[in-house]
C-alpha positions as CSV (number, residue, x, y, z in Angstrom):
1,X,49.1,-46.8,-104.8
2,X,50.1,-46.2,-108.7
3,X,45.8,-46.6,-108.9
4,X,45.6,-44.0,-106.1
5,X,47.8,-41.3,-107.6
6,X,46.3,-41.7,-111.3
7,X,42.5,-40.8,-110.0
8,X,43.9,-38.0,-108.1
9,X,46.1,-36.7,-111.4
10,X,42.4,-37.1,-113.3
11,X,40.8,-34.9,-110.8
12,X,43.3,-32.5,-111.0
13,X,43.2,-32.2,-114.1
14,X,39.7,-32.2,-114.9
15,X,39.4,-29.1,-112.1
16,X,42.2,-27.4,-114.0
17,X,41.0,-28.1,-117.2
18,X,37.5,-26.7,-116.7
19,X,38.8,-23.3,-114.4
20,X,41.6,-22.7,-116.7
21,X,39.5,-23.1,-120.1
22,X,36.8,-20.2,-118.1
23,X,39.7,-18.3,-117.2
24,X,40.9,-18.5,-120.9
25,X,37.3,-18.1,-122.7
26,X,34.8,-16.2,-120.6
27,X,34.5,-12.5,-120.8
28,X,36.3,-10.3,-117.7
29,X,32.4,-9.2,-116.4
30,X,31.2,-12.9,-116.3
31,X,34.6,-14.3,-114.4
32,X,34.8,-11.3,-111.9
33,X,31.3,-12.6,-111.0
34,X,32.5,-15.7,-109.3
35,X,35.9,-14.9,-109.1
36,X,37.0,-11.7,-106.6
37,X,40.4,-11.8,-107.8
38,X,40.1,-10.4,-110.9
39,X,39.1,-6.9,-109.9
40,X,42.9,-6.3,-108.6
41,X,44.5,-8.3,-111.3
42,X,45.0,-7.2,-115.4
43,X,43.3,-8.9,-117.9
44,X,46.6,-10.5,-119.4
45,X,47.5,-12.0,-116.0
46,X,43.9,-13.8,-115.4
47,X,44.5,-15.5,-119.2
48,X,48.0,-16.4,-118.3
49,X,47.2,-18.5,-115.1
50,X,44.2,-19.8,-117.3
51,X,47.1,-20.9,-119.7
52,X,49.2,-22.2,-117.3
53,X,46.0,-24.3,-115.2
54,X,45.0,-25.9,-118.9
55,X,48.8,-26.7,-119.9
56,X,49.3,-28.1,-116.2
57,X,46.1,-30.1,-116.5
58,X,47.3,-31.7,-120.0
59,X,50.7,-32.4,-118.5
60,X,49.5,-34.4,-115.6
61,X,48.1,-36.8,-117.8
62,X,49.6,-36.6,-121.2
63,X,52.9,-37.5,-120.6
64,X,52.2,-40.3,-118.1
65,X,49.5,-42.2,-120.5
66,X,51.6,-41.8,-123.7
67,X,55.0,-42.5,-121.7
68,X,56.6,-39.5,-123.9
69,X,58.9,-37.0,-121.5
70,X,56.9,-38.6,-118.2
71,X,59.1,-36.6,-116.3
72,X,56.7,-33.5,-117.2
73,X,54.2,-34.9,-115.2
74,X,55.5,-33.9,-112.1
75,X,56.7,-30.6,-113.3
76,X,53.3,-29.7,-114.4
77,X,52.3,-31.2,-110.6
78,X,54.6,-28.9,-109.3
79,X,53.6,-25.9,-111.2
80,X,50.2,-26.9,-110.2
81,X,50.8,-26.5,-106.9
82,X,52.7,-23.2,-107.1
83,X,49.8,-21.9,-109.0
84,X,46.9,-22.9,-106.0
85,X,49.8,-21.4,-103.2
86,X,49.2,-18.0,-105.2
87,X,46.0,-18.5,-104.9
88,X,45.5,-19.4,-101.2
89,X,47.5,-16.3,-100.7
90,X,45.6,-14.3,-102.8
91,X,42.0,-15.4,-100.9
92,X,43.7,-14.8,-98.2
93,X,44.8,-11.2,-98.7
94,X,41.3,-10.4,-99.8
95,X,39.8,-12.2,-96.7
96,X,37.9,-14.9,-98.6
97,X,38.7,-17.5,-95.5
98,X,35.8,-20.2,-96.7
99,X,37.3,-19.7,-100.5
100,X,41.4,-20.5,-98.7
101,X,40.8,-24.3,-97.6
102,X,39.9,-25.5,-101.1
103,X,43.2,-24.0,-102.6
104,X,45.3,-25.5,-99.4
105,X,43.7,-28.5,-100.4
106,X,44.1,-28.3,-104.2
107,X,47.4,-27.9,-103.8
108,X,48.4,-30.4,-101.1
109,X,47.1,-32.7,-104.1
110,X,49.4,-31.5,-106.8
111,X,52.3,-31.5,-104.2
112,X,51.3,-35.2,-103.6
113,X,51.2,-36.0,-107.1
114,X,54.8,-34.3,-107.8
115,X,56.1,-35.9,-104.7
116,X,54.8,-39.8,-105.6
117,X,55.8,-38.8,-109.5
118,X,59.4,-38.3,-108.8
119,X,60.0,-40.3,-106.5
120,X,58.9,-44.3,-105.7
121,X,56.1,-43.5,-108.3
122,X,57.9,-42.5,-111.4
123,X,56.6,-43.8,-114.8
């Protein structure tokens, strides 16, 4: 299971690593392009949940590998998932239905990581 849990924290992380670090890099014009969202939301906002999608993508595996503060692993799990239920509810508000599922599922992943992390999982 422990085998299980690290390729799903790996995913995660390299999906939050690369949408974060465009989030955090690429000009407004170019993200709005792909990304409906950021129309209705300020500048500063888009670069914070960039921020917060790279630091969450270093803390699933950077505290587990080294064994420093593990505990932060499922914290950053857990703010991982709090970050993809904003953003099902934000597809949802602007009706992007086929966008939706792959949040839901994004975060049912980081919830599953946070659960198996604190609990029978812990490193």
């Amino acid at each position: 299971m422990n085998v299980v849990i690290w390729i799903v924290q790996g995913l995660l992380a390299v999906l939050f690593l690369g949408s974060g670090g465009a989030k955090l890099t690429q000009p407004e014009d170019k993200l709005a392009e792909r990304m409906t969202f950021i129309a209705i939301y300020p500048k500063h906002s888009v670069r914070f949940i960039g921020a917060a999608e790279v630091l969450g993508a270093i803390g699933l595996i950077v505290p587990a590998a080294t064994k420093i503060a593990p505990v932060l692993t499922p914290i950053a799990a857990t703010g991982l998932f709090v970050i993809m239920a904003g953003a099902t509810a934000t597809h949802l508000k602007l009706k992007e239905n086929k966008v939706a599922p792959v949040t839901v599922v994004l975060a049912l992943l980081a919830l599953f990581v946070a659960i198996t992390r604190f609990g029978a999982y812990s490193l």
